[in-house]
N, C-alpha and C positions, 0 to 999 in steps of 0.2 A: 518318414521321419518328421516331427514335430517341429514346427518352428522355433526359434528361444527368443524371444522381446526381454529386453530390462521394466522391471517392476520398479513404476516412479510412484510415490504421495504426491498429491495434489492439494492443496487448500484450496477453494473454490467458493467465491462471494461473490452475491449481489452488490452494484454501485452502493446501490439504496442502506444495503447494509453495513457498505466499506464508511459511507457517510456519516452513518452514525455512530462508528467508534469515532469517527477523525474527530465529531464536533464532539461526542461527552469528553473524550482524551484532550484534547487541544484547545477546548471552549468557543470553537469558533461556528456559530448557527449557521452563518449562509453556508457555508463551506460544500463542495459538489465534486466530485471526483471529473466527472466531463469538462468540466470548466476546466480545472485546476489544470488537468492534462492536455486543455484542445482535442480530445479524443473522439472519436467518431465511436458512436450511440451502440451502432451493430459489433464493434470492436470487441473481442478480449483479449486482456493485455497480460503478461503476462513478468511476474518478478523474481527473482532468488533472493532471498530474506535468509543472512546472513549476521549474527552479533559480532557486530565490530565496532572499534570506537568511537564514539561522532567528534568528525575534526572540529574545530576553533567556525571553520566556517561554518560548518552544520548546524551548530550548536547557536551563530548568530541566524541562519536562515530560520530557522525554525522560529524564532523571535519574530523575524519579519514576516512569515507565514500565519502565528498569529493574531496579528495585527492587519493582516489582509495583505499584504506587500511581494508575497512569492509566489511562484508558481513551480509546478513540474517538482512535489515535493514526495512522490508516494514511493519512492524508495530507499529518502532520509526515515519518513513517517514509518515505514514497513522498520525499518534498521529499528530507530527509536523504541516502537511498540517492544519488537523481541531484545532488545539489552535490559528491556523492565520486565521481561516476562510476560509481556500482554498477550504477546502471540508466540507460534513456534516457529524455530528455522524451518525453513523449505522454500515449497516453488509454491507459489500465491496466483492463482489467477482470478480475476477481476473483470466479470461483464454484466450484463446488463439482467440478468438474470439468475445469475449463482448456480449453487451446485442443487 
């Protein structure tokens, strides 16, 4: 008898290239995902990117993220991207080498 596993989608990105949606979307040049997260390099991390509203708060961190001022922002950032349609819902994972 055959096993049955659930069939997931994966989106699956390099830092390097998660970097550079943040800075042309967000304007922000230095911007790094390692930094931003304290993440360990060998690390993939992993997110559920879901459209839902960005609260009052989100909506000022993001403000203060691009102005250099926040951190720990990539699952407001993931939210944000897919309410614009940048990206699609699902499960995002993010390391050092993509898909």
């Amino acid at each position: 008898m055959r096993e049955k596993f659930n069939i997931q989608t994966l989106y699956v990105i390099s830092n390097k290239d998660w970097n550079e949606i943040v800075r042309k979307q967000y304007n922000i040049p230095e911007y790094d995902f390692w930094d931003d997260n304290e993440a360990n390099r060998d690390g993939t991390y992993q997110f559920t990117v879901k459209k839902e509203k960005l609260t009052e708060y989100d909506l000022e961190e993001i403000e203060y993220f691009k102005d250099g001022q926040a951190m720990f922002m990539t699952n407001t950032i993931l939210r944000d991207l897919a309410n614009q349609d940048l990206i699609d819902e699902g499960e995002y994972l993010i390391n050092e080498i993509g898909g």
